[in-house]
C-alpha positions in Angstrom: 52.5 1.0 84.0 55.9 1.4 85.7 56.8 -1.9 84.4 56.4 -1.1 81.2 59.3 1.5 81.2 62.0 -1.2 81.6 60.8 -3.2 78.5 60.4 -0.5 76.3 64.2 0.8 77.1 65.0 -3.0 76.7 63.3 -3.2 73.2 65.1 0.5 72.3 68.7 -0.8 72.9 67.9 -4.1 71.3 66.6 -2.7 68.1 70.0 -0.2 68.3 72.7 -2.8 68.5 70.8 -4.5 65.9 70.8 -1.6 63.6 74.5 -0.3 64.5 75.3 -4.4 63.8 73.5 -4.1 60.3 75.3 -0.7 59.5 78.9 -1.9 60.6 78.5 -5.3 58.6 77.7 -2.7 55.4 80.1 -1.0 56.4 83.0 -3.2 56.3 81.4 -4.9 53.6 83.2 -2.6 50.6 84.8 -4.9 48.1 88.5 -5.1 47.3 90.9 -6.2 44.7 92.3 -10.0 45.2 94.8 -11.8 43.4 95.0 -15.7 44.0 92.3 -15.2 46.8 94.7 -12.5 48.6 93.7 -9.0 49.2 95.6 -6.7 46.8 98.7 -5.1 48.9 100.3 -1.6 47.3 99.6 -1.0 43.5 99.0 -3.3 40.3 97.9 -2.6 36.7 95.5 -4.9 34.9 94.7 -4.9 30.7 92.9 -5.6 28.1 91.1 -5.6 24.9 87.0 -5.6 24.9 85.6 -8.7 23.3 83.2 -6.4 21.9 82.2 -2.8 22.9 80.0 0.2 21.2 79.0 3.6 21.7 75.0 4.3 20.7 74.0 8.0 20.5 70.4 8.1 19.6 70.3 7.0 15.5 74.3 6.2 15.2 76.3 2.9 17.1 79.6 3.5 17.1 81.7 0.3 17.0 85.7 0.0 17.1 87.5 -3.5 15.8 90.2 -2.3 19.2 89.2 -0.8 22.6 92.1 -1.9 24.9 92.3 -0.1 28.2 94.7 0.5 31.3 93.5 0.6 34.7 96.1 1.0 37.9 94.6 -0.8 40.8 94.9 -0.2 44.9 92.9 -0.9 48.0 92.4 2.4 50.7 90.6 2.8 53.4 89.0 -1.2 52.6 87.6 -0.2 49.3 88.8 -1.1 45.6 89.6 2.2 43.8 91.4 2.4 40.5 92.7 4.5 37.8 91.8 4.8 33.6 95.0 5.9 32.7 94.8 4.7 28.9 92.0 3.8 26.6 93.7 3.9 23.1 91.0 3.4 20.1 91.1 1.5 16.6 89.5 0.7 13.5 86.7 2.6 14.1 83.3 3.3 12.5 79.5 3.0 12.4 76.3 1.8 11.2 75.9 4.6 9.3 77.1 6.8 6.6 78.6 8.2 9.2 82.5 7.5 9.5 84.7 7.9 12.2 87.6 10.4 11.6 88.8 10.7 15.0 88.2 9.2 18.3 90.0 10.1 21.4 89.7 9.5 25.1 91.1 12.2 26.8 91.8 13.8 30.2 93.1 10.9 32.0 93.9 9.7 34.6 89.4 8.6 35.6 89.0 7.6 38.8 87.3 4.6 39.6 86.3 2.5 42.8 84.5 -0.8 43.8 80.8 -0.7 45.0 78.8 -3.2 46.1 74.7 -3.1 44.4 72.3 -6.1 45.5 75.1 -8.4 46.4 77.0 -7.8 42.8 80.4 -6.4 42.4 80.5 -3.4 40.5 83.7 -1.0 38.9 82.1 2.6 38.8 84.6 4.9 36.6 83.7 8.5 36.5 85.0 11.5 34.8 84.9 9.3 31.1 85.0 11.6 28.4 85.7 10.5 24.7 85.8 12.7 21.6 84.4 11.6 18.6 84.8 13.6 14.9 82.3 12.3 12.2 82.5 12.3 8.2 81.1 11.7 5.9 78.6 12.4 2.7 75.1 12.8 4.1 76.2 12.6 8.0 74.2 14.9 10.0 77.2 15.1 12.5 79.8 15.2 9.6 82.7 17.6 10.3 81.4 17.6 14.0 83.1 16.6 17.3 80.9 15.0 19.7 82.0 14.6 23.3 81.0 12.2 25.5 80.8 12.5 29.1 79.9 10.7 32.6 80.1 7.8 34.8 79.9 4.3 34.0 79.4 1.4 35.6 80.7 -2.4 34.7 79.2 -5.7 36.6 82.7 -7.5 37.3 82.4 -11.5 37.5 85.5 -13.2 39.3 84.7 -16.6 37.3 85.5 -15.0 33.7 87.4 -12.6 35.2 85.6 -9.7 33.6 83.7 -6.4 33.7 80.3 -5.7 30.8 79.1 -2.8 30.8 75.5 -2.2 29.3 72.2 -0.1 30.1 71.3 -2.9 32.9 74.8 -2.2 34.9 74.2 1.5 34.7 70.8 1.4 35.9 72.1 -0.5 38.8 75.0 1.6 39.5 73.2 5.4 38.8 76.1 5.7 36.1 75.4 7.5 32.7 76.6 8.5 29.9 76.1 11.6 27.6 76.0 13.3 24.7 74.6 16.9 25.3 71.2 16.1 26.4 71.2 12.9 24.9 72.0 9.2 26.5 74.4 7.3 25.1 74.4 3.6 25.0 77.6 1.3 26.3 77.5 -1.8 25.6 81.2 -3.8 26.3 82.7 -6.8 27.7 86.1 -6.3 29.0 88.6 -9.1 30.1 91.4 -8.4 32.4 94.5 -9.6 33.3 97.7 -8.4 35.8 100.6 -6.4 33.9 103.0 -5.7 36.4 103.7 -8.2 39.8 100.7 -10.4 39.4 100.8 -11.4 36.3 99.0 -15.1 35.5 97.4 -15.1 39.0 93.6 -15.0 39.1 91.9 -11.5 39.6 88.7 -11.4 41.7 86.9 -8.8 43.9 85.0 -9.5 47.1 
């Protein structure tokens, strides 16, 4: 029995360097912003108009013909974090009597940062919170303002240079979006591009 003891403590500190290898790879495994293949140094902002984008409460999708957005970029601490500092709205309305009188996104700047989900790049954005006033003859929210709140998170793809957001990127992410009690629905595809001192170079995050 006394030769057992030395195997056993072998075994133990075998199985922890394997585990504290495993948790340091994680670890250092946070994406971050590139440009041209080259981690992003200091600050950049990156814009864009959605392809296509909408809002679904239960009953009512909410669909603007503009839905551009500012986001101001950094790495810290080896992670890709950002900052919504615009998201200006247009030619909105729905697919139902409902119209759209006013739609705002307020409270800015929303924090954002990179995560990592079953080897796919995320952009997680919380603090979202968009006002929306109906009209409208026969709309049961008519004369109402109807705030939507939460997290959301976008699948970003380094080929197209992009970032959807839909239910499948929220489930993956634990991001949602509400409206009271309710769930609400994004669905958007959202190119990007550098404004400021990378402009034209190619955006990726890994």
């Amino acid at each position: 029995m006394k030769g057992t003891k030395p195997a056993k403590l072998l075994r133990a500190a075998v199985v922890a360097l394997v585990l504290s290898a495993v948790f340091a790879g994680s670890a250092g495994a946070s994406p971050v912003w590139k440009f041209n293949g080259t981690e992003l140094s200091g600050t950049e902002k990156i814009v864009g108009a959605a392809v296509s984008s909408s809002l679904t409460i239960p009953g009512m999708t909410t669909t603007c013909g503009h839905f551009l957005y500012t986001v101001k970029i950094s790495n810290s601490a080896g992670t890709g974090k950002g900052e919504v500092t615009e998201l200006p709205l247009f030619e909105c309305g729905t697919n139902t009597v409902c119209t759209v009188e006013t739609i705002t996104a307020e409270k800015f700047p929303w924090p954002a940062h990179l995560t990592t989900v079953a080897s796919k790049n995320y952009l997680v954005i919380e603090g979202v919170r968009v006002s929306i006033k109906y009209g409208g003859k026969g709309c049961s929210v008519g004369g109402l303002t109807v705030p939507i709140t939460g997290t959301a998170g976008g699948l970003l793809d380094n080929t197209t240079e992009s970032a959807t957001f839909s239910p499948t990127t929220f489930s993956a992410t634990g991001t949602a979006l509400k409206f009271g009690s309710n769930t609400v629905e994004w669905n958007g595809l959202f190119p990007t591009e550098a404004f400021e001192w990378h402009r034209e170079q190619a955006l990726s995050v890994s």
